[in-house]
DSSP file (Angstrom, degrees, kcal/mol; ACC not computed):
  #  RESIDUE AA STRUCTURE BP1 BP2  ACC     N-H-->O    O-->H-N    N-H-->O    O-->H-N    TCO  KAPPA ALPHA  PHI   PSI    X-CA   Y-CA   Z-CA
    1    1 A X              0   0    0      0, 0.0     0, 0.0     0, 0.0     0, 0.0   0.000 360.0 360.0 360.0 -31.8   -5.5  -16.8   35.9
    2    2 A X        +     0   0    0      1,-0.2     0, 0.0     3,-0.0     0, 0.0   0.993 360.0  60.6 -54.0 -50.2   -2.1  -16.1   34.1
    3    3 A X  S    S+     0   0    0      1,-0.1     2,-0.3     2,-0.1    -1,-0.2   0.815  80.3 113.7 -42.6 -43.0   -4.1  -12.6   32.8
    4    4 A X        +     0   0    0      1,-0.0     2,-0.3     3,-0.0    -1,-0.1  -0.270  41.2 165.4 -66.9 116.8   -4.7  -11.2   36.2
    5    5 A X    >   -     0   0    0     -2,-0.3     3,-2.4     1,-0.1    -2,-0.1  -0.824  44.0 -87.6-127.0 154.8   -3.2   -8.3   37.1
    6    6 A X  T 3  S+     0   0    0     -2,-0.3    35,-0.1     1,-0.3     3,-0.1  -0.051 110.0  19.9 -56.5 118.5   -3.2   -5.8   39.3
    7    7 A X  T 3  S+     0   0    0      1,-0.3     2,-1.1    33,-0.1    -1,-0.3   0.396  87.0 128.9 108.8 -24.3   -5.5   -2.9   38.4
    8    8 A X    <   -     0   0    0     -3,-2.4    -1,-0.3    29,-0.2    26,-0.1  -0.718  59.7-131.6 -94.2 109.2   -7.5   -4.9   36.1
    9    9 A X        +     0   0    0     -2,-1.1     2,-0.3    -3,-0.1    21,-0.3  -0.232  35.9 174.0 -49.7 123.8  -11.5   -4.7   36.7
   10   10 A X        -     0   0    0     19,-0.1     2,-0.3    23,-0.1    19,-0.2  -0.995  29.3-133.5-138.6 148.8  -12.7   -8.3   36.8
   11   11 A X  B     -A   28   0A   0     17,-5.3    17,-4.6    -2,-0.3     2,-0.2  -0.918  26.3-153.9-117.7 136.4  -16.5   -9.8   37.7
   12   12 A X        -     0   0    0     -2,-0.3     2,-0.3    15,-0.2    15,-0.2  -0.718  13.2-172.4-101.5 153.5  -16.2  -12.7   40.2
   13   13 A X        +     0   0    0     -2,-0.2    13,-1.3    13,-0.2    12,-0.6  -0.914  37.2  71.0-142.6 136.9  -18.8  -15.4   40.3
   14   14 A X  E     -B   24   0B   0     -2,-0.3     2,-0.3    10,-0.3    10,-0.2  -0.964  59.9 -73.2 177.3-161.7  -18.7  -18.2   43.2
   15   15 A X  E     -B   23   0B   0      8,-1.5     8,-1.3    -2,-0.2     6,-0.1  -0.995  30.7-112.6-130.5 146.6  -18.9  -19.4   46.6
   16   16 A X  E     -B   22   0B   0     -2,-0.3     2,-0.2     6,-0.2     6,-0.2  -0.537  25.3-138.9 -84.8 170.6  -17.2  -19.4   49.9
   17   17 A X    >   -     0   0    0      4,-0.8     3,-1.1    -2,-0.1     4,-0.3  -0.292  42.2 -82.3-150.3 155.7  -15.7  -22.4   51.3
   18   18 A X  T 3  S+     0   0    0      1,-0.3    -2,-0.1    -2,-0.2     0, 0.0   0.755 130.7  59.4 -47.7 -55.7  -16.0  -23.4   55.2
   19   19 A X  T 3  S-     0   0    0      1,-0.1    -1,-0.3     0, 0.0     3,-0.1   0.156 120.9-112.0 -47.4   3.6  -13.1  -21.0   55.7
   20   20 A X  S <  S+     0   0    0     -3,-1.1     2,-0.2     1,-0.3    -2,-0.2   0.828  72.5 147.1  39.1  54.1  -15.0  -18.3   54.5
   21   21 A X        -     0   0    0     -4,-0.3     2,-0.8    -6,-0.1    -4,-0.8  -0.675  48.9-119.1 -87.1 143.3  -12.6  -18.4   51.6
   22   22 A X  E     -B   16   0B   0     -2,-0.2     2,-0.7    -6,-0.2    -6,-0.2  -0.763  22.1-169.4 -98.7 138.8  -13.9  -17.5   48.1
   23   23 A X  E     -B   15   0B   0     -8,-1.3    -8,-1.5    -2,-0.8     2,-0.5  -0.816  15.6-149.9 -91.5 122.6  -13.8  -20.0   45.2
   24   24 A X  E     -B   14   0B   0     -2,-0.7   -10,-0.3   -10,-0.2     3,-0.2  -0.873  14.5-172.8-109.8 111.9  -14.6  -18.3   41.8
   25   25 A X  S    S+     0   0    0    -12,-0.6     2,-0.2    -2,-0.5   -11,-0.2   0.431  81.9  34.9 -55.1  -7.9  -16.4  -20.6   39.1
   26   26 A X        -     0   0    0    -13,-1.3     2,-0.5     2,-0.0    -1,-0.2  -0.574  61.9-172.9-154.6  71.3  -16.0  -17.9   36.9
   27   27 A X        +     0   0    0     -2,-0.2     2,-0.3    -3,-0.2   -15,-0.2  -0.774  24.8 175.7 -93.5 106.7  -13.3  -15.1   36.2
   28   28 A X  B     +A   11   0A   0    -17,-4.6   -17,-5.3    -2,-0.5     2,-0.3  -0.985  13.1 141.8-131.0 162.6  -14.3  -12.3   33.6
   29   29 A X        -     0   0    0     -2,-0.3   -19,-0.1   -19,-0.2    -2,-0.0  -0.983  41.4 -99.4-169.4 141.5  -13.1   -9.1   32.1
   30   30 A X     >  -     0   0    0     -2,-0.3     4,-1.1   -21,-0.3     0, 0.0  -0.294  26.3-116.9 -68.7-178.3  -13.0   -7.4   28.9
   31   31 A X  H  > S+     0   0    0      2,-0.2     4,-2.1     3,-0.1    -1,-0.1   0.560 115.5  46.9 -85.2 -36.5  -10.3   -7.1   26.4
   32   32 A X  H  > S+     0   0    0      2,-0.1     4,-0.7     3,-0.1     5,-0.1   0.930 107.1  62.7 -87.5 -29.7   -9.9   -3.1   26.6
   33   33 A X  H >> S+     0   0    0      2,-0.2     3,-3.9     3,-0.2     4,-0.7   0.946 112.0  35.7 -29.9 -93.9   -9.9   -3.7   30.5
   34   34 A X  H >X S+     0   0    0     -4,-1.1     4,-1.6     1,-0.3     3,-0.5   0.727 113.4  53.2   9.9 -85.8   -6.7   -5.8   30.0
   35   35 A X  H 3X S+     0   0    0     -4,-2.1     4,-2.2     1,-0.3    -1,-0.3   0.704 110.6  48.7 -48.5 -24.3   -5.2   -4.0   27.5
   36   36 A X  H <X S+     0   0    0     -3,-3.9     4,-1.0    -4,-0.7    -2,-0.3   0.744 116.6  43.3-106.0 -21.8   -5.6   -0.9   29.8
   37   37 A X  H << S+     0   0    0     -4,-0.7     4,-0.5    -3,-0.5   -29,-0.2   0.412 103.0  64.4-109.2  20.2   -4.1   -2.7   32.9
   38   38 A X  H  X S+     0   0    0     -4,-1.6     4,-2.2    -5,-0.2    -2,-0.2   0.861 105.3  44.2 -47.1 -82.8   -1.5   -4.1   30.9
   39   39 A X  H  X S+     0   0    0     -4,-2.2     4,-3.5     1,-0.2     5,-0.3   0.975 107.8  59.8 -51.0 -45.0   -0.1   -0.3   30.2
   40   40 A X  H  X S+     0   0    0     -4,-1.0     4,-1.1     1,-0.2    -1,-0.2   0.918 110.9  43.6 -49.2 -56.5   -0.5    0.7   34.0
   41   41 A X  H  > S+     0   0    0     -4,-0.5     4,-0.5     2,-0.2    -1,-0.2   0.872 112.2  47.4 -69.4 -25.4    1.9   -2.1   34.9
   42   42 A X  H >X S+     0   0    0     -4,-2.2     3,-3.3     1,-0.2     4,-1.1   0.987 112.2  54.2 -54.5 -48.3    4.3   -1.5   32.2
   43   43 A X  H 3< S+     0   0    0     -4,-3.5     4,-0.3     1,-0.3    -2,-0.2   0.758 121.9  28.4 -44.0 -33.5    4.1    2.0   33.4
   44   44 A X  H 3X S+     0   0    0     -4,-1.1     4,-2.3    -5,-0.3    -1,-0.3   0.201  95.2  88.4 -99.8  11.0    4.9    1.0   36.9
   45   45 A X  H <X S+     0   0    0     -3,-3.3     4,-0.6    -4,-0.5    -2,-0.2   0.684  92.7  49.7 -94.0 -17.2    7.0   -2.1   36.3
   46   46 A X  H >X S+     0   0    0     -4,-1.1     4,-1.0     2,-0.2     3,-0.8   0.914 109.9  49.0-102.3 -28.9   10.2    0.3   36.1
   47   47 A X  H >> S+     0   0    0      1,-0.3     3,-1.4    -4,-0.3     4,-1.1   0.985 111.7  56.5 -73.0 -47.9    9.3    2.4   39.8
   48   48 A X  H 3< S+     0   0    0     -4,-2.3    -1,-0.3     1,-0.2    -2,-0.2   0.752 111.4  39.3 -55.9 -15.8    8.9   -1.2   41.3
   49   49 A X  H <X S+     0   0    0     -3,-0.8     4,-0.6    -4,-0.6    -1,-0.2   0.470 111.2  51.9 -91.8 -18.0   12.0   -2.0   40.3
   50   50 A X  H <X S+     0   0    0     -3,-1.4     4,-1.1    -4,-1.0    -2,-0.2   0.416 116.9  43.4 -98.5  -1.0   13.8    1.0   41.1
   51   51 A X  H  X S+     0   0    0     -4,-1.1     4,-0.9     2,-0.2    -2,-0.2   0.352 105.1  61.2-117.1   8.8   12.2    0.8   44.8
   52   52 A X  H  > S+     0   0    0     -5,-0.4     4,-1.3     2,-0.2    -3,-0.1   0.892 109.1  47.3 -54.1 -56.4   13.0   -3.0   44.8
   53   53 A X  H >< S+     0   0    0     -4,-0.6     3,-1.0     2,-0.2     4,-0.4   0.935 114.9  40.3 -55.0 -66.1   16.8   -1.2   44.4
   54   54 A X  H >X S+     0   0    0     -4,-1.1     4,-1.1     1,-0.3     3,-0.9   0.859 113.7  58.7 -71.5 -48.6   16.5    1.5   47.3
   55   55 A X  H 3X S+     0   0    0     -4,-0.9     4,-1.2     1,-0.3    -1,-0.3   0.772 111.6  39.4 -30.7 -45.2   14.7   -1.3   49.5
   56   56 A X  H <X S+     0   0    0     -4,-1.3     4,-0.5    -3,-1.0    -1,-0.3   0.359 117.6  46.0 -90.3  -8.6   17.7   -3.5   49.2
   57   57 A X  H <> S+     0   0    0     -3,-0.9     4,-0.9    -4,-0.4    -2,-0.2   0.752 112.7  55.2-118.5   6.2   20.4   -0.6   49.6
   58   58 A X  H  X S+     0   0    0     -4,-1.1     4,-2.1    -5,-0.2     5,-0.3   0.822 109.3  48.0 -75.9 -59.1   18.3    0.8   52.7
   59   59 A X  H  X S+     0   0    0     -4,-1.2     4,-2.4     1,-0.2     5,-0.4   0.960 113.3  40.1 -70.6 -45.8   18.6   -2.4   53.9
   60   60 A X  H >X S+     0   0    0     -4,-0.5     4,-1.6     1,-0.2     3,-0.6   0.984 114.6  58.1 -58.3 -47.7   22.7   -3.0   53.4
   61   61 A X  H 3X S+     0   0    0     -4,-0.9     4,-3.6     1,-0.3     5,-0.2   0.857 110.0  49.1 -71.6 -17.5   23.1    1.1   54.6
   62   62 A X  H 3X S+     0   0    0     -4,-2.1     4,-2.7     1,-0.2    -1,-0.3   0.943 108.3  43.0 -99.4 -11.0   21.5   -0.1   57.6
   63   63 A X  H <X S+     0   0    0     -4,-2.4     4,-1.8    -3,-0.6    -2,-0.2   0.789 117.5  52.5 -80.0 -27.5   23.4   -3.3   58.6
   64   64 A X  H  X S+     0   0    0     -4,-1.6     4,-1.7    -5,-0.4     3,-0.3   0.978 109.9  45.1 -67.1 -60.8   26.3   -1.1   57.7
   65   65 A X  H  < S+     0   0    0     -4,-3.6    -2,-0.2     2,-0.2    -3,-0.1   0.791 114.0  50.8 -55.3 -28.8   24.9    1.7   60.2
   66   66 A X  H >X S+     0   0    0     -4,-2.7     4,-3.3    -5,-0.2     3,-0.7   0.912 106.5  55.5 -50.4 -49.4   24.2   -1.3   62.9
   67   67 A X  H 3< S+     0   0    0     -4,-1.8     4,-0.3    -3,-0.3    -2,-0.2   0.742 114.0  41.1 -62.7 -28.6   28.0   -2.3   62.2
   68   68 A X  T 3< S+     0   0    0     -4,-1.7    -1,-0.3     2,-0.2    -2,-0.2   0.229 112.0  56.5-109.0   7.6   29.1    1.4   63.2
   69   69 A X  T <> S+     0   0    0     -3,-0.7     4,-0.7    -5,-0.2     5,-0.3   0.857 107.6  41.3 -81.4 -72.6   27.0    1.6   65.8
   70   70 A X  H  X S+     0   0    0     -4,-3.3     4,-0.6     1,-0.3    -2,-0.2   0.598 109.9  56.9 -51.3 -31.3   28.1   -1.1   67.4
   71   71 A X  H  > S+     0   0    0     -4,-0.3     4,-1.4     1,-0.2    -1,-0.3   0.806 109.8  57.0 -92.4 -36.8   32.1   -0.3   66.7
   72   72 A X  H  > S+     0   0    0      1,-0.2     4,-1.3     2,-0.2    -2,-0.2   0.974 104.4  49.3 -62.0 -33.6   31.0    3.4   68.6
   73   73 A X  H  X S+     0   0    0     -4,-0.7     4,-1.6     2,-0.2    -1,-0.2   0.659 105.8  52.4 -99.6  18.0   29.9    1.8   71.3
   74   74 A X  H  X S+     0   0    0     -4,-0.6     4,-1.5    -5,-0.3    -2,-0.2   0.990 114.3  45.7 -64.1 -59.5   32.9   -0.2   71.6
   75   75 A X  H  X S+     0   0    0     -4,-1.4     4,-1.4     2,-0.2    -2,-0.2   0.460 107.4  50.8 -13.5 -44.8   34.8    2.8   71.5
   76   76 A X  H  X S+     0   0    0     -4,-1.3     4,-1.5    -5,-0.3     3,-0.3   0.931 109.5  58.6 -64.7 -57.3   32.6    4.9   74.0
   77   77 A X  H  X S+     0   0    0     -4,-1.6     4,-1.3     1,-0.2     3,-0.3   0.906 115.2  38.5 -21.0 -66.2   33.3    1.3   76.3
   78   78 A X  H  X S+     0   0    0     -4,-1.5     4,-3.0     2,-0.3    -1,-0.2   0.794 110.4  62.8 -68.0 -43.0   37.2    2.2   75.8
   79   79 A X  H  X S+     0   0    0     -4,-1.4     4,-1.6     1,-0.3    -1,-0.2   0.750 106.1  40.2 -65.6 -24.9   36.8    5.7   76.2
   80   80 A X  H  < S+     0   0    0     -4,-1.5     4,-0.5    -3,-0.3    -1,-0.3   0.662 107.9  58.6-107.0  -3.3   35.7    5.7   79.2
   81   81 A X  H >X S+     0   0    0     -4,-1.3     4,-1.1    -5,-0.2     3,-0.7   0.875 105.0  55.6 -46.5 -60.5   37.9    3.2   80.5
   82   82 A X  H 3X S+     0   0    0     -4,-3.0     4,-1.5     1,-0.2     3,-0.5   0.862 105.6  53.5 -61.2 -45.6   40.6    5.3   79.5
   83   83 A X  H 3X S+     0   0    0     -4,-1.6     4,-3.0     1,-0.2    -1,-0.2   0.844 105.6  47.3 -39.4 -47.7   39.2    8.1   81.5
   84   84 A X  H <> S+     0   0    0     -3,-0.7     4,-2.1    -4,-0.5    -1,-0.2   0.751 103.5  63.8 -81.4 -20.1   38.9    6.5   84.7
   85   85 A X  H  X S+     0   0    0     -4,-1.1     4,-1.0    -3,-0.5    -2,-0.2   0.809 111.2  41.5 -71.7 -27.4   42.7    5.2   84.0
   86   86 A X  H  < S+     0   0    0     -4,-1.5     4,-0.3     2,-0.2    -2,-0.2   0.948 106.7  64.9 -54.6 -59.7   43.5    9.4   84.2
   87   87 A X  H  < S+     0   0    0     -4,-3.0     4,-0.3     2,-0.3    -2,-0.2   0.699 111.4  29.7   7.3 -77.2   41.3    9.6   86.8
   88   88 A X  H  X S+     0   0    0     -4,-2.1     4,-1.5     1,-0.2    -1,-0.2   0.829 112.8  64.3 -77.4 -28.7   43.5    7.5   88.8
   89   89 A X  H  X S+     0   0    0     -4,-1.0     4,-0.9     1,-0.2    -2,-0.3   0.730 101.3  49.4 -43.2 -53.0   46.3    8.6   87.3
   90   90 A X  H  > S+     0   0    0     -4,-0.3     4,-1.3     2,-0.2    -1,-0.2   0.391 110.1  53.5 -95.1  -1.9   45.8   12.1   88.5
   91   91 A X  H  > S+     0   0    0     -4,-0.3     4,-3.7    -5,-0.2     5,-0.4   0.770 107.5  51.2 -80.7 -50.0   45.3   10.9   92.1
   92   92 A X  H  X S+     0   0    0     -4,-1.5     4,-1.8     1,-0.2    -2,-0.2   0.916 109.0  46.1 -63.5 -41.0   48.0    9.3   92.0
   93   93 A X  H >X S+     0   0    0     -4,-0.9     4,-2.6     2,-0.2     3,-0.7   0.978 111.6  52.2 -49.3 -66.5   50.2   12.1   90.8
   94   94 A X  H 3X S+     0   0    0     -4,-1.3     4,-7.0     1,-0.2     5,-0.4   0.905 103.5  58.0 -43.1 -39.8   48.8   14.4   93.1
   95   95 A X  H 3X S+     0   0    0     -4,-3.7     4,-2.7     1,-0.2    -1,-0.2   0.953 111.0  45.1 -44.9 -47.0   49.6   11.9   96.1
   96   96 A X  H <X S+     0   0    0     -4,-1.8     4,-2.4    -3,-0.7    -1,-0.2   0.945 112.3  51.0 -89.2 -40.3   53.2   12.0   95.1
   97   97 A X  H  X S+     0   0    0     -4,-2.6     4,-5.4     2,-0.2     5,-0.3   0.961 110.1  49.8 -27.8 -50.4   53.4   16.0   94.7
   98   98 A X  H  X S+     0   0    0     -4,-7.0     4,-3.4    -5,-0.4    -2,-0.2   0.983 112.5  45.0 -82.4 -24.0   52.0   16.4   97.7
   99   99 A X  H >X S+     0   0    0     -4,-2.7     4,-1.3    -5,-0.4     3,-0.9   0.980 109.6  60.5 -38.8 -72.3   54.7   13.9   99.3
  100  100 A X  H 3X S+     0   0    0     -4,-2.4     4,-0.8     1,-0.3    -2,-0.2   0.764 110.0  37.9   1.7 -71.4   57.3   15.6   97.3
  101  101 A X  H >X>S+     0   0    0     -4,-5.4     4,-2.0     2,-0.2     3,-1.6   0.897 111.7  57.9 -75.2 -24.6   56.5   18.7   99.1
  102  102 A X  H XX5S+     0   0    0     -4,-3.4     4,-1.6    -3,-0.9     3,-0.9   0.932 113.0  43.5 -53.6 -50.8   55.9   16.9  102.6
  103  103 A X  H 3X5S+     0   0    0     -4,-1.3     4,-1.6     1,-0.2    -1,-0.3   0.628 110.7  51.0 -46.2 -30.9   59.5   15.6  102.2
  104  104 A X  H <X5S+     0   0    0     -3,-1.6     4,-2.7    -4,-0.8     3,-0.3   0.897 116.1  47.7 -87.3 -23.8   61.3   19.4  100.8
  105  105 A X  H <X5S+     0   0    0     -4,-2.0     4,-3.9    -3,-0.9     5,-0.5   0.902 112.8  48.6 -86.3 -15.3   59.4   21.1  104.2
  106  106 A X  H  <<S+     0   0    0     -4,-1.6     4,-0.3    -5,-0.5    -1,-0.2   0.910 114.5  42.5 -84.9  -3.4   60.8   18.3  106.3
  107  107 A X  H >< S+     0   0    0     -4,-1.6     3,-2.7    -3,-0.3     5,-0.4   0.974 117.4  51.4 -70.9 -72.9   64.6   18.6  104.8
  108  108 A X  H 3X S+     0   0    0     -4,-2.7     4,-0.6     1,-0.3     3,-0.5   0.589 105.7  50.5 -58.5 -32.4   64.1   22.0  105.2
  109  109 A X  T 3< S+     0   0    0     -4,-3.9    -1,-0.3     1,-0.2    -2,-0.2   0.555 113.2  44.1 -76.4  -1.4   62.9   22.0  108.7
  110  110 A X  T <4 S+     0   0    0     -3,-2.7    -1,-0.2    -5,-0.5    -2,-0.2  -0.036 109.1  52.4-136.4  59.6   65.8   19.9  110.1
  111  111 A X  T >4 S+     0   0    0     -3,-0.5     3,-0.5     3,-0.1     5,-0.2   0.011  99.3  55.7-111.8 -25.0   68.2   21.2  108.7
  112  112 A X  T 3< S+     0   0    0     -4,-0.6    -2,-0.1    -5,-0.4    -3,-0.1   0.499 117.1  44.7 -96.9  17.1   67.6   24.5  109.6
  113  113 A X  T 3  S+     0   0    0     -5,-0.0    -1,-0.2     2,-0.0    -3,-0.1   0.210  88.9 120.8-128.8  30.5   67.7   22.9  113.2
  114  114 A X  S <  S-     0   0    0     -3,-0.5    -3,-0.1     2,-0.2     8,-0.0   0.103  84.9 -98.2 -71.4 178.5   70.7   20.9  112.4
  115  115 A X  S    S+     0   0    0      1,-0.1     2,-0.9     2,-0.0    -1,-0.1   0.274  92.8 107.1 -96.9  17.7   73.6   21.5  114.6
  116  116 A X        -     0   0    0     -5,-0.2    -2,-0.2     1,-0.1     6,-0.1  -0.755  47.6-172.5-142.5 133.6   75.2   23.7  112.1
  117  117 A X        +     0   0    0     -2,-0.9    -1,-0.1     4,-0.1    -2,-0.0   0.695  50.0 104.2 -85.9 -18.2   75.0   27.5  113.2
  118  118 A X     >  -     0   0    0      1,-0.2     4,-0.8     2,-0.1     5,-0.1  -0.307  60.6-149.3 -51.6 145.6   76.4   29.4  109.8
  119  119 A X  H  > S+     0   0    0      2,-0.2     4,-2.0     3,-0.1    -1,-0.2   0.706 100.0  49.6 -66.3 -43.7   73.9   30.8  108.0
  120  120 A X  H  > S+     0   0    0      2,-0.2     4,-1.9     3,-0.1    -2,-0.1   0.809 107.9  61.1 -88.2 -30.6   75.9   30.2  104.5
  121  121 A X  H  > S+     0   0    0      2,-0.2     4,-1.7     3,-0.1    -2,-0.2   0.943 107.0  43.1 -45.4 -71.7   76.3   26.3  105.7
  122  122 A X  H ><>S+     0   0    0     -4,-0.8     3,-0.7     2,-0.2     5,-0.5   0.992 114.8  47.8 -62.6 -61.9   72.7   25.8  105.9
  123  123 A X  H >X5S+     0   0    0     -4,-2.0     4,-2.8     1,-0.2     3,-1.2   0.932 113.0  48.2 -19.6 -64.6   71.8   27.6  102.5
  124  124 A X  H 3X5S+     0   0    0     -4,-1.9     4,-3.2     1,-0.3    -1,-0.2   0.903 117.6  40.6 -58.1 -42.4   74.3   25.9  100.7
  125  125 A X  H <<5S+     0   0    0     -4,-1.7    -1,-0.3    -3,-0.7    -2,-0.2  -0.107 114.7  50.8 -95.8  42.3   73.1   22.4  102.3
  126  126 A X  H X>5S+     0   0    0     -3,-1.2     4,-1.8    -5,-0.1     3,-0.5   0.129 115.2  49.2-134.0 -53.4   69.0   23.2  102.0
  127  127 A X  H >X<S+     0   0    0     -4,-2.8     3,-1.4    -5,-0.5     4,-0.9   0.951 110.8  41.5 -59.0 -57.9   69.8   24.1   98.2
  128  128 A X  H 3X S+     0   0    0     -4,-3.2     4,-0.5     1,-0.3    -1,-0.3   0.589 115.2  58.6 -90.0   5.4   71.9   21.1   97.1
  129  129 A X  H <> S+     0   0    0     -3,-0.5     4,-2.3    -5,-0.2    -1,-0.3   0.805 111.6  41.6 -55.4 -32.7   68.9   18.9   99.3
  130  130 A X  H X< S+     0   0    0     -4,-1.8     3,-6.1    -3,-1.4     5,-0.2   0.767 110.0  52.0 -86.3 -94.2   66.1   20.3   97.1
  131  131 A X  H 3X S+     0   0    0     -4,-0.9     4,-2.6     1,-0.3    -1,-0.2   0.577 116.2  44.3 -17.7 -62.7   68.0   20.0   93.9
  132  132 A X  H 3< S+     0   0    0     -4,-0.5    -1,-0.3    -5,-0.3    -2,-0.3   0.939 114.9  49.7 -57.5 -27.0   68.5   16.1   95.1
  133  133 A X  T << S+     0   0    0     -3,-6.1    -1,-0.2    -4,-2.3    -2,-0.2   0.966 119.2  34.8 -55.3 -62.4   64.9   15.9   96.1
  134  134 A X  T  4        0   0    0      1,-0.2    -2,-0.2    -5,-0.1    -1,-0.1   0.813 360.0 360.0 -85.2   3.7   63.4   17.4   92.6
  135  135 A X     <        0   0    0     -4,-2.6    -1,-0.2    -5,-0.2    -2,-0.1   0.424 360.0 360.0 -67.8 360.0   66.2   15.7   90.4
């Protein structure tokens, strides 16, 4: 049994078993047979062993590629958190622009229906409103 190898022609003689296993009384094979599937496995003993190697560094690149998968779509998670925080962000800015402006038209309209008739009086006080408005 040690002798058998893959590739090596062998005549079986036996019977199957209830499990419609077979059980071999009897193993044979010649000597140049052997010898001839002997070389074929040396010949192949070093590619099994170099795809043993790329089987095992396939497997680590892909638990590595799982690991960086996983950390993108944490990252994607975040990114689009961050988005919707702009989002709001830019609502919120706009709200206050457009307050901003509601407030400079409403200085500007009462004051220029204040109770003071100079022309250069109202300028002077509409200018140094704004300035305190956008400062």
């Amino acid at each position: 049994m040690a002798a058998l190898i893959p590739g090596l022609p062998v005549k079986i003689e036996g019977t199957y078993n209830a499990t419609n296993g077979q059980v071999a009384k009897s193993v044979t094979f010649t000597g140049a047979d052997l010898e001839q599937a002997q070389a074929i496995q040396a010949g192949v003993h070093e590619t099994q062993a170099q795809a043993q190697k790329n089987q095992a560094e396939i497997k680590k690149q892909n638990a590595t590629l799982k690991a960086q998968n996983a950390a993108l779509q944490q990252q994607q998670a975040q990114l689009a958190e961050q988005q919707a925080k702009i989002a709001e962000n830019k609502k919120a800015i706009d709200a206050a622009v457009a307050r901003f402006g509601q407030l400079d038209d409403y200085y500007t309209t009462s004051l220029t229906k204040s109770r003071f008739t100079s022309p250069t009086v109202r300028s002077k006080l509409i200018l140094s409103t704004r300035r305190l408005c956008w400062s």
